[in-house]
C-alpha positions in Angstrom: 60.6 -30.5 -24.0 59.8 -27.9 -26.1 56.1 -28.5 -26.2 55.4 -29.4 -22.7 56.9 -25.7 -21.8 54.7 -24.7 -24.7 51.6 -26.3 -22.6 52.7 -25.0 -19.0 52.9 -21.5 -20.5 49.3 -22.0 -21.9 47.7 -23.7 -18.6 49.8 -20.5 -16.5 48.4 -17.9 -19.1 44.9 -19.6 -18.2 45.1 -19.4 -14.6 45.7 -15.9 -14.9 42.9 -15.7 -16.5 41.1 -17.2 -13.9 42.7 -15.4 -11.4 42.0 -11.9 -13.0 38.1 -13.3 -13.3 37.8 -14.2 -9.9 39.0 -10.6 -8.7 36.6 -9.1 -10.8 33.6 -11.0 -9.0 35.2 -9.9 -5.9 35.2 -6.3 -6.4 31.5 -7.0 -7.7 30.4 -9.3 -4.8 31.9 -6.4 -2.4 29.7 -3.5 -4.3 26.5 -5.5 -4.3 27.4 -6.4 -0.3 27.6 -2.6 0.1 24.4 -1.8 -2.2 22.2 -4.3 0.0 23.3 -2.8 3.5 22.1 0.3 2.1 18.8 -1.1 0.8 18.5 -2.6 4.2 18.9 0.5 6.0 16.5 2.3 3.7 13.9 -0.7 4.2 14.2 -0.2 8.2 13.4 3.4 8.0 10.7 3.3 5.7 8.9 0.4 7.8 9.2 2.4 10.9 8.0 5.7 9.0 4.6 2.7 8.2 3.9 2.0 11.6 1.9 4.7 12.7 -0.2 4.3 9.0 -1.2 1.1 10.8 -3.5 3.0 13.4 -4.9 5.4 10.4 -6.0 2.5 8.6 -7.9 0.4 11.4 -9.8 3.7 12.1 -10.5 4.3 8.4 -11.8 0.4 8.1 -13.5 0.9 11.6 -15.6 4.1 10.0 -16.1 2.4 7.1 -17.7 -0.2 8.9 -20.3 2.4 11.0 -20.7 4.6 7.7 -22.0 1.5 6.3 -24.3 0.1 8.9 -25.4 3.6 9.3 -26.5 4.1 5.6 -27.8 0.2 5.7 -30.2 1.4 8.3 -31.2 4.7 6.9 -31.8 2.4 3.9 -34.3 0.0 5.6 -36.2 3.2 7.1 -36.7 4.8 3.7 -38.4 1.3 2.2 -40.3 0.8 5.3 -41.4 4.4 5.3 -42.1 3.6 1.3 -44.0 0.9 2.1 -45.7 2.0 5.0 -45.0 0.1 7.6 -43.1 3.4 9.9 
């Protein structure tokens, strides 16, 4: 009997183990839980705060566009005048 209650003290200490393990990932799981509601929060904010970058940007490409049809037809006027044919 002796070394079956040797055994069932072993497997008990174990589980203990176990059980003092899973609370750990617990407390863990909980901080990361709270961590990621924050990061969420923070992400909401900052793609609101984007938005109105949206607008500045399609202007920005928009007179990108005219600066460079404009300077492709100054272009064309100074070889034709170089050449010329104005």
């Amino acid at each position: 009997m002796g070394d079956t209650d040797d055994r069932i003290v072993r497997i008990e200490s174990k589980l203990d183990k176990v059980v003092d393990h899973l609370g750990s990932i617990d407390v863990t799981l909980a901080k990361n839980t709270v961590s990621l509601i924050d990061h969420i929060a923070r992400t909401e904010i900052l793609e609101e705060k984007i938005k109105p970058l949206d607008y500045v940007v399609g202007a920005v490409k928009i007179l990108l566009v005219l600066a460079t049809i404009g300077a492709g037809y100054e272009g064309a006027v100074m070889i034709l005048k170089a050449l010329g044919k104005l």
